[in-house]
N, C-alpha and C positions, 0 to 999 in steps of 0.2 A: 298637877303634874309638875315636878323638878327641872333642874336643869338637865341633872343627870339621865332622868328618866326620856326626856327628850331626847339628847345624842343618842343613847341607846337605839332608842325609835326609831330614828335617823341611817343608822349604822345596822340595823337591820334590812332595812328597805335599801341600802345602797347594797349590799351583801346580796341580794336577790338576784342583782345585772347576770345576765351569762357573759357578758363580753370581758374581758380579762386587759384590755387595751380602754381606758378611757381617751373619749377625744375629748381635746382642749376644752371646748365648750362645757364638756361635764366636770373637768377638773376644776375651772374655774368657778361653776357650781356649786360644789361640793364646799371649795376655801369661802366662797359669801354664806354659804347657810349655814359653815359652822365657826364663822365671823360673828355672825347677826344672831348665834341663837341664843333667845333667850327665850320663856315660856310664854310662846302664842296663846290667844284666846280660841283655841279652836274647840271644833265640834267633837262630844266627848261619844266615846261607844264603841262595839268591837272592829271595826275600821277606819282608817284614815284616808284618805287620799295622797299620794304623793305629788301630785298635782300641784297642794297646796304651798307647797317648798319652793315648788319649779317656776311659778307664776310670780313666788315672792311673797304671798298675799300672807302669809306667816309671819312676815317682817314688817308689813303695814300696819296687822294688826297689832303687833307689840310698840312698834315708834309712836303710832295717835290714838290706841287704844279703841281704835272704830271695829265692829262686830256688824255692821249692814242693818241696825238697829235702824227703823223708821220706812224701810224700805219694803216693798213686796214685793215679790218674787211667784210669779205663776207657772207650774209646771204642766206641761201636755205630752202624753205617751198614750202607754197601749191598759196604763190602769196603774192601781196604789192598792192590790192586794199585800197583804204583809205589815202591814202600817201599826196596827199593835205589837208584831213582834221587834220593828223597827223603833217603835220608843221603847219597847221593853229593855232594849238593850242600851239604849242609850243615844243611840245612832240618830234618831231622830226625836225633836221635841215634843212635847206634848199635848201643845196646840196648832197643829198642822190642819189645819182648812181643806177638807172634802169637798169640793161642789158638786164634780159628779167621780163614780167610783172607777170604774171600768172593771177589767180581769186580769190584766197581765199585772208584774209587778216589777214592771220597768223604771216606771213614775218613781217608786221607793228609791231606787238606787241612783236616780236622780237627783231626787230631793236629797239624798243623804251625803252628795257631792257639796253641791250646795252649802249645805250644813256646818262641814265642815271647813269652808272657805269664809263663810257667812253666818256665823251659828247664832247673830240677833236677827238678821232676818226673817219674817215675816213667810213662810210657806204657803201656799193655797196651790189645789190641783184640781185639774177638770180633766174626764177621757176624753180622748180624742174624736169619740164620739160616730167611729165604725165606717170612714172614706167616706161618707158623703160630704161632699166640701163646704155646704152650708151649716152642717156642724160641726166641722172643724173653727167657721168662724163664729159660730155662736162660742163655740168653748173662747176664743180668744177675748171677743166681748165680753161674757161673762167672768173671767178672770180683773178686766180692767174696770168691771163696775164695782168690782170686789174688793179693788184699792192695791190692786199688781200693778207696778211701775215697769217691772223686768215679766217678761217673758220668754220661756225656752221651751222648745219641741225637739222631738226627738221623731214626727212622722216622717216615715219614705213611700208617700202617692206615685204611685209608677203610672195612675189613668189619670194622666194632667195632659196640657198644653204639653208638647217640646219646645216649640217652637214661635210659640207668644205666650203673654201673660192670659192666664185661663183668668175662672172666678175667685180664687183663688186667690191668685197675687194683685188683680183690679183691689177685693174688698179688704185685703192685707195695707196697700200703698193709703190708701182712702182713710182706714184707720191710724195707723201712721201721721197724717195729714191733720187729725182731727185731735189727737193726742199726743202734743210738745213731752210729755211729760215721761211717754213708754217708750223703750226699747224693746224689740221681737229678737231672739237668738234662735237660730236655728241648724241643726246637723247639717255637714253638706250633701250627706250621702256615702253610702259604701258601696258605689255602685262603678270605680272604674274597675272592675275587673269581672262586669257584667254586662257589659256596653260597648255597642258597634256606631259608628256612624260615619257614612260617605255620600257620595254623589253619584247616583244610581249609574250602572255601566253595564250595560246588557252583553252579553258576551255571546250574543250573537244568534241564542234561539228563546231570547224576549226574558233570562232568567238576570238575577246582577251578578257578576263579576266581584269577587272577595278579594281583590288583588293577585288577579288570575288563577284562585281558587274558585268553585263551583259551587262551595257552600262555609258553612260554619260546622267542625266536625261535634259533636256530642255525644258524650259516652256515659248511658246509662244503667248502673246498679238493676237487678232485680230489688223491684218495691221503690227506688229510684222516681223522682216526677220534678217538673219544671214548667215554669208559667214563663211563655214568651211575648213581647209586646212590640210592636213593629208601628211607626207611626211617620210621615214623610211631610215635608211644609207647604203644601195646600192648606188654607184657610181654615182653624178649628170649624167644622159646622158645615161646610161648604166646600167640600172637597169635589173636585171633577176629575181628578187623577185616580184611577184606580190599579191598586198595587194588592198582591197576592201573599200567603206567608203559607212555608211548608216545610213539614218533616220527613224524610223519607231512608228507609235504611233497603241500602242495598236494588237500590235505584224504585222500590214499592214505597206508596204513600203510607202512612203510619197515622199524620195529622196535620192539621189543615186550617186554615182561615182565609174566606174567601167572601169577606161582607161586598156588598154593593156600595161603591159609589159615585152618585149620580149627581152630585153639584149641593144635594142638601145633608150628605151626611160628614162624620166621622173621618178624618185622614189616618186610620189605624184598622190593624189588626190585631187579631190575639187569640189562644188557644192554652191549655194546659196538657200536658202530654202525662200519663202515671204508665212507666212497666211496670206491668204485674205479671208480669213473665218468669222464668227462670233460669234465662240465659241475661247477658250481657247484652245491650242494643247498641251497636255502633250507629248511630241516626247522625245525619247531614241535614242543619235545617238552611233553608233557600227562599230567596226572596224572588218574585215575577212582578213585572210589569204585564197587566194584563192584556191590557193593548198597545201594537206597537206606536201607534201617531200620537199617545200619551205625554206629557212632558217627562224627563229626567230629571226626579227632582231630589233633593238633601233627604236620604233614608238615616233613620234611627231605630236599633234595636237594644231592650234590656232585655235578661235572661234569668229572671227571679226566681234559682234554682234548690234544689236539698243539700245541702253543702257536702255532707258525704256519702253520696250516691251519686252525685252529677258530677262530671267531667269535663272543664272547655279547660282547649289551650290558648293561653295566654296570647301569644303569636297571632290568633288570628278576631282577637277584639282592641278594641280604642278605648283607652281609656281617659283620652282628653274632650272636653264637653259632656263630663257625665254627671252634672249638676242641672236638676230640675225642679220644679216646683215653686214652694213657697222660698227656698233657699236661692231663686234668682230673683229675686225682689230689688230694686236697688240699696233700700233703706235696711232692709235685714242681714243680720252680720248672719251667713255662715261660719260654720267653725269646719276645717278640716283635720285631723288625727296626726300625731307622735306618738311616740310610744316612750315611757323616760327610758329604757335602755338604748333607743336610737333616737336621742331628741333633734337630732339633725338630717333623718331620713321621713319619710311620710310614710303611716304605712300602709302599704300595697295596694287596701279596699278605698281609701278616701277619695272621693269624689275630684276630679282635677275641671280648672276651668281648661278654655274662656267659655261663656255662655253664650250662644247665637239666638238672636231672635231673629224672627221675618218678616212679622206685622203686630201691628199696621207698617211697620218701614224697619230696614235692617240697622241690628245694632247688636256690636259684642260689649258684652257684660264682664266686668272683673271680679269674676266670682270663684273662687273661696275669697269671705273676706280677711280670716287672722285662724291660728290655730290653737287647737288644744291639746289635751291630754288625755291618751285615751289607756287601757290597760291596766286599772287601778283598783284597789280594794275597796269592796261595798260589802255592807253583811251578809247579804245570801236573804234578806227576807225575804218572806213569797214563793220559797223556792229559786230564785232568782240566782245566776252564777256569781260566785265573792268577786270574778276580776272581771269586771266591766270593761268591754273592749267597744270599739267602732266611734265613729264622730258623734254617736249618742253617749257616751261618755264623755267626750272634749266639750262637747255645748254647754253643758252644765258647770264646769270650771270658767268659763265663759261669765256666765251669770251671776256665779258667783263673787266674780270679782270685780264686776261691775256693781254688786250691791254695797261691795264695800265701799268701792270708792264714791258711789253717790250718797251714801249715809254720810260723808264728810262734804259735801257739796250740795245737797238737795236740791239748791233752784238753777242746778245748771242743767239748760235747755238741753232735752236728749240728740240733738242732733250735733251740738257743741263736745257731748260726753264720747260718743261715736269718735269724734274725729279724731279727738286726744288719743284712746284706744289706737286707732291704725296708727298714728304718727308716731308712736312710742318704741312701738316692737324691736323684738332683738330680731332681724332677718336673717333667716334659712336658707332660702334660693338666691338666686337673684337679686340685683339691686333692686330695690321699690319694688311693686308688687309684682307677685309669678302664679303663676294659675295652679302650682301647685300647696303652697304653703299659704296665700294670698298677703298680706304684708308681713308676716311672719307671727314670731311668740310675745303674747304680753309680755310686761315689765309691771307691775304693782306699783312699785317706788319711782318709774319714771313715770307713771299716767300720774300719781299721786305728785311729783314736784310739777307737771307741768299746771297741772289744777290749779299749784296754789299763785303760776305767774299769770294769771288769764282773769280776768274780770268782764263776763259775761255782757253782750250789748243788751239782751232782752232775757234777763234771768224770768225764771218762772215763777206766777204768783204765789203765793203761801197757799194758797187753796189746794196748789199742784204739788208745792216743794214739799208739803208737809199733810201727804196724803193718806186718809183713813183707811186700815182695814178694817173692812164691814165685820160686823158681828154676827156671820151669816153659818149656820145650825150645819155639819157636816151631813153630807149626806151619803152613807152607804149603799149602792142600790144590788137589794139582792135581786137573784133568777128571775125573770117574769117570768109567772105560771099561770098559766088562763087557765079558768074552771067554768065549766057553764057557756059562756059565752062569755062575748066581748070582739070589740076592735083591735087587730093586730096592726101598729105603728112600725113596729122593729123585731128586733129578732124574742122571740117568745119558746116555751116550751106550755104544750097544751096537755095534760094530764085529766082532762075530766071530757066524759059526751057533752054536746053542744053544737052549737052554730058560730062560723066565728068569719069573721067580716072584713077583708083588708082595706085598713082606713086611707090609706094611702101608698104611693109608691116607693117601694125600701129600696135604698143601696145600702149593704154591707161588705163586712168583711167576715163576719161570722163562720164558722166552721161547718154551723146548721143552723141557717136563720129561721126556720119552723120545723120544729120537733113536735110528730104526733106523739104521743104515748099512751094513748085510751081509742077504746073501740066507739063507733058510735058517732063521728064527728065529721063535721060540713065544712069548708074552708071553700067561701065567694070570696071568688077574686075581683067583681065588680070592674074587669077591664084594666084592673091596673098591673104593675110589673113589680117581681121580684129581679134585683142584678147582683151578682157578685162584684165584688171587687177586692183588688190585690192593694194590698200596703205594707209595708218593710216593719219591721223591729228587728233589734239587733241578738233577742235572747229567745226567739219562735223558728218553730220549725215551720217547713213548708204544710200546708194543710190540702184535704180534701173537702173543698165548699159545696153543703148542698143546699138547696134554695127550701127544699119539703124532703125529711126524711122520716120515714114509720116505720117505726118497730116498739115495740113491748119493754118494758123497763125490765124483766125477769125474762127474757127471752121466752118468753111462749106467745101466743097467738091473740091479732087482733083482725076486726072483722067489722064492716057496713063504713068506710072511711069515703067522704066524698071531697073531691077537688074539682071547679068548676071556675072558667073565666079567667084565667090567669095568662099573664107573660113572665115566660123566666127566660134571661137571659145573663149569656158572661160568667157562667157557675161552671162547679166541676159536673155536679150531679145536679139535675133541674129537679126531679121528684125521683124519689127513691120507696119502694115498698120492699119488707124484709117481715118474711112470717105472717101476710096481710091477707086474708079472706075477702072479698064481695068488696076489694077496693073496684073506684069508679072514677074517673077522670073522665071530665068532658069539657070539650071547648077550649082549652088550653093553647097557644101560641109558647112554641119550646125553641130557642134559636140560638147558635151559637153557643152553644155551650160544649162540655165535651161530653155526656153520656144526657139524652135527650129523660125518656124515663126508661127506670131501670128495675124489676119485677124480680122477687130471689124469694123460691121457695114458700110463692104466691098464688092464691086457688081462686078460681068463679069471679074472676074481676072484669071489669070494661073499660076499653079504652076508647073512645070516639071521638069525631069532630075536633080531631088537634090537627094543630101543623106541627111537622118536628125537619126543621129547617136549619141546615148548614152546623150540625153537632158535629166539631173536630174527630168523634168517634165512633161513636154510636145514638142513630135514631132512637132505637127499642130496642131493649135487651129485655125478655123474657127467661132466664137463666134455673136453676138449682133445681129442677125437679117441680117448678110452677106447672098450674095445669088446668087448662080447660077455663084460659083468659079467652075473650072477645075483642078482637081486634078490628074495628067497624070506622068507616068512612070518614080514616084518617089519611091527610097529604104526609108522607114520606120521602120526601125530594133533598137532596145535593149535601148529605150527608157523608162521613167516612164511608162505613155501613150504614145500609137502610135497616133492618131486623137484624136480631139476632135470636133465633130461638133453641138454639143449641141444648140440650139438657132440659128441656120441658115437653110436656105431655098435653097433645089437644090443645096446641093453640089455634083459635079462629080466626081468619079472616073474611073480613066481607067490604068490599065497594070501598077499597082502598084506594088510592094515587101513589104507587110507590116507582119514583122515578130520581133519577138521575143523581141516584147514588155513585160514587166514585169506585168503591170495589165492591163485585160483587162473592167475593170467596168467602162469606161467612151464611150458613144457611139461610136463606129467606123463602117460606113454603109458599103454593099456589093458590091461590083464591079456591074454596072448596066449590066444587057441584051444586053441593046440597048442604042445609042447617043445619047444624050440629048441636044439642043442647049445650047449653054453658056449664048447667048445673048436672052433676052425677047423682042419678037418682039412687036413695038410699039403698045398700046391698049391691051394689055394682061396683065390681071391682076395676079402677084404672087401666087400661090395658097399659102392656108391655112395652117398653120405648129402652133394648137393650143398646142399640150402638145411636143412639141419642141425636136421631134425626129430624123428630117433632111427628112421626110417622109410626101408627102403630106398626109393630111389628106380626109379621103371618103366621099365624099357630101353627102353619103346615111347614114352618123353616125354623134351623136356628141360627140366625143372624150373627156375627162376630162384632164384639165390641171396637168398632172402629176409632171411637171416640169417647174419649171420658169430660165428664164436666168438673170446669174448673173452679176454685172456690173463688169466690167475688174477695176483692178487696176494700168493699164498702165500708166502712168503722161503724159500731153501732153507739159509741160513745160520741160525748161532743169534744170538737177541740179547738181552739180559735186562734192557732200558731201561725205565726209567716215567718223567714229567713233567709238570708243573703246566702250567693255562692261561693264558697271560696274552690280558688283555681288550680288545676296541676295539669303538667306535665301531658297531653292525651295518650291512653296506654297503649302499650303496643300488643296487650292479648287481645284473641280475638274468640268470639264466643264457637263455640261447638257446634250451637243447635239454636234453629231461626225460634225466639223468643214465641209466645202463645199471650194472647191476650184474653183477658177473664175479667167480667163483668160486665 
């Protein structure tokens, strides 16, 4: 590339500003980069980063000639699908290091940041490994046996500590400690404008007080859904305070989290709400202290919502302390988001400090540490959008320009490297640091002069300063697909008869961490637990999570499906059957979640010996014309709904526990007289169930359709999307008609 060819480049990307008024800061911008230009060594392919301009690091590279050559660089997201199409173009090299693969193709458009800031650089990626925190830190381990110096993430864990360091940031600090030689960069989050937090105020009938509002108002799209999290500072693990979480439109409950705690658990709640309605929900969600003699203690809520279908206003959330996770560490640089058309405002979503802990003893954190650049072109591999927005874009221009500069310094100690970084910056806010910008924007050329006046006390041995990457084999990991048998670890899809064994206890984030797809098949739970969990990307949509979903790849029919000894908890959908014959569930523990299990257009099944315990929704849903289930000496207690058998024919119940369900306005039939077979003996025709009350109807009447059934909004596809809210205005229409719930 020319000189010429550069300005151009240049004079393209400034041409993009909508603002027609540059502020000083960009003018004077504009006069050093097209001072200083001469042809950078940067990353070649159908994107650049503007980024690279902004930070300077285009002008480093041309005065010492440094490209981040010798350095590693480990990327962690949501996965590195695209990665052929990404060197195909140019975008990325063509020795980029796979350790593990994942699905999303966020990682690409990280790495391709990178790239371009860094383009000798050394790449390697690991997925992030699906919310369980202990492989989140294996991925980080593994990246640094791998010969990563720099590490950058892009995860947003919303089931962390708030208010200590979890496992998490312990085995982060401890790493850190044990390796001089790496820096950890991480997002700070896009979560102020999805984040509450105050100091409980009961207003007077045991509910809190929103700044003498009654709740938090939410306005929800048909098809519309959002995951709430509600967490207070009682001791992770040990909580004795117990606090309540609720949604309610139009003064009825909708949904609910109401865990127990009794000194050994959990300080949180949580629930996921989906209309599948066809009206608008204006829903108010509300926080309770459940007993009054309880303490008042520091409440925190995040609102991990669909961005266009969910509605909060601005006005009534905090957007300062909404930095959690491994981005409160003290040693890990956050990065929080600019955008180059407002390099001098933040924008909107970036996470703001200070950060409060509680214990073991109170201490605020000055966290965001320095910022980035967020809004910038990537190629679209993967599917993935060409302009990369959120503090998942700024962290990686981060790393990037720390590669550089250690490629010219290698044995300076990382904690030495750090300091330079903060002490450099151009400030945005406030003098010295501000919890919104945190010490403000790199400088390239000034981290780069203070480098060369600094002569390290305890440089780093050559062992460190001039560290190997491993010659270690990419590894793509496609589908798991059980056939036969086998031990389920994680999330699988089972496509063949067998028997299959859960090996252990799974946290995911998966969209459907067991997919049946063949008739004929066993799934022992052996006592152990399936849990959802929620975690952020900046390019997913919100998901419906089910723990066991069955249906048929060709949509027709499967039959003899057994589920036995299982806990599923924290999902959208705990077990889902769709087109399923002579399924059988037994002994199962279903809790918390928001649809317990869910039966659609399902024959001759049994359901026994389960508990289905505190489902923000629904206990049982037996739905679409299912028929002649067996409903046998299951606990159905403190549920939205306890049943629902709406639109099914000859559902049975026998020697049930169904109590102290919250509403009872959705059908729930009586315990029968007398047995009824399960099975329809051959030539017998279904009786009549016109206005869809689970109740044959009398051949000497003809009954009025009172009720029709609604179509479930279960997905039979997979999809393993999450996505931040963004916020407007709350509307001022108001729906017509009290929404209907289905499924």
């Amino acid at each position: 590339m020319n000189e010429d060819n550069m300005e151009s480049k240049v004079q393209i990307k400034l041409q993009k500003r909508n603002k027609s008024i540059f502020t000083l800061f960009e003018i004077i911008l504009v006069i050093f980069t097209l001072f200083f230009l001469i042809c950078p060594t940067a990353g070649t392919g159908q994107a650049y980063t503007i980024g690279d301009i902004i930070l300077k690091t285009d002008q480093l590279r041309n005065l010492t000639g440094a490209d981040g050559s010798g350095i590693g660089v480990g990327v962690i997201s949501n996965g590195a699908a695209g990665l052929l199409q990404a060197q195909e173009s140019g975008d990325l090299p063509v020795d980029v290091i796979i350790l593990m693969n994942g699905k999303g193709s966020e990682g690409i458009a990280m790495m391709e940041i990178i790239h371009d800031i860094a383009p000798g650089a050394a790449l390697l990626y690991h997925d992030f490994g699906g919310g369980a925190q202990n492989d989140f830190i294996h991925a980080i381990e593994s990246l640094i046996d791998a010969g990563a110096r720099i590490i950058v993430d892009d995860v947003g864990f919303l089931q962390v500590p708030y208010f200590e360091d979890g496992y998490t940031a312990e085995k982060i600090n401890q790493i850190l400690e044990e390796h001089p030689e790496v820096i950890i960069v991480t997002a700070a989050g896009n979560n102020a404008e999805i984040h509450y937090q105050a100091k409980f105020s009961d207003d007077g009938t045991g509910f809190h007080s929103f700044d003498g509002m009654k709740a938090i108002p939410i306005a929800i799209q048909p098809g519309g859904m959002f995951s709430v999290f509600l967490q207070w500072d009682d001791m992770y693990g040990y909580s004795v305070n117990d606090y309540n979480l609720y949604l309610e439109e139009n003064g009825e409950l909708i949904a609910f989290s109401e865990r127990i705690q009794d000194g050994n658990s959990l300080p949180e709640e949580k629930f996921t709400y989906i209309n599948d309605g066809t009206s608008l929900v204006q829903a108010e969600l509300r926080v309770k202290k459940e007993n009054p003699s309880d303490e008042d203690k520091n409440i925190e809520l995040f609102i991990n919502a669909q961005k266009d279908k969910v509605f909060i206003s601005r006005q009534f959330l905090v957007i300062e302390d909404s930095i959690i996770g491994q981005a409160t560490v003290p040693k890990v640089l956050s990065v929080a988001a600019i955008s180059p058309e407002s390099v001098n405002v933040a924008e909107r979503y970036s996470s703001q400090g200070f950060v409060t802990i509680s214990y073991p003893e109170m201490v605020v954190r000055n966290k965001p540490d320095i910022t980035g650049i967020s809004n910038v072109a990537v190629s679209g591999a993967g599917g993935f959008p060409k302009i990369f927005s959120g503090t998942s874009a700024a962290a990686p221009h981060i790393a990037g320009l720390l590669a550089l500069e250690w490629s010219l310094f290698p044995s300076i100690p990382a904690d030495d490297l750090r300091d330079i970084l903060l002490s450099t910056t151009l400030e945005l806010g406030e003098p010295g640091w501000d919890p919104v910008f945190g010490h403000g924007l790199p400088d390239a050329l000034k981290i780069y002069g203070k480098l060369q006046e600094i002569s390290p006390d305890n440089p780093l041995p050559s062992s460190l300063a001039e560290k190997q990457i491993q010659a270690i084999q990419s590894i793509i990991n496609p589908p798991v697909m059980l056939t036969g048998f086998g031990e389920i670890t994680g999330p699988v899809t089972i496509t063949s008869p067998g028997t299959y064994t859960l090996g252990k206890d799974i946290s995911h984030f998966d969209g459907s961490i067991i997919t049946i797809m063949s008739s004929d098949v066993i799934i022992q739970g052996e006592g152990r637990k399936i849990e959802g969990l929620s975690v952020q990307f900046i390019d997913d949509t919100t998901i419906e999570q089910n723990a066991i979903i069955i249906h048929s790849p060709d949509s027709g029919r499967l039959k003899n499906v057994i589920i036995k000894d299982l806990l599923i908890e924290g999902t959208t959908n705990a077990i889902i059957g769709r087109q399923v014959d002579q399924l059988h569930i037994d002994g199962c523990t279903i809790s918390y979640n928001t649809i317990g299990i869910g039966l659609f257009d399902s024959n001759n099944g049994i359901i026994e010996n389960c508990l289905l315990s505190g489902n923000a929704y629904k206990g049982l849903a037996i739905k679409e014309g299912s028929s002649d289930n067996l409903v046998k000496g299951n606990t159905i207690e403190k549920n939205l709904y306890g049943i629902d058998t709406i639109g099914s024919i000859n559902t049975i119940l026998e020697d049930n526990i169904i109590k102290d369900n919250r509403r009872k306005d959705v059908y729930t039939p009586k315990e029968p007289e007398t047995i009824i077979p399960t099975v329809i003996p051959t030539g017998v025709t279904p009786c009549v169930d016109l206005n869809f009350d689970g109740i044959c109807d009398d051949p000497n009447e003809t009954p009025k359709p009172t009720k029709t059934p609604a179509s479930s909004s279960i997905p039979y596809s997979y999809s393993h999307q999450i996505s931040m809210t963004t916020t407007y205005s709350h509307p001022t229409y108001y729906p017509t008609a009290h929404p209907t719930c289905s499924g």
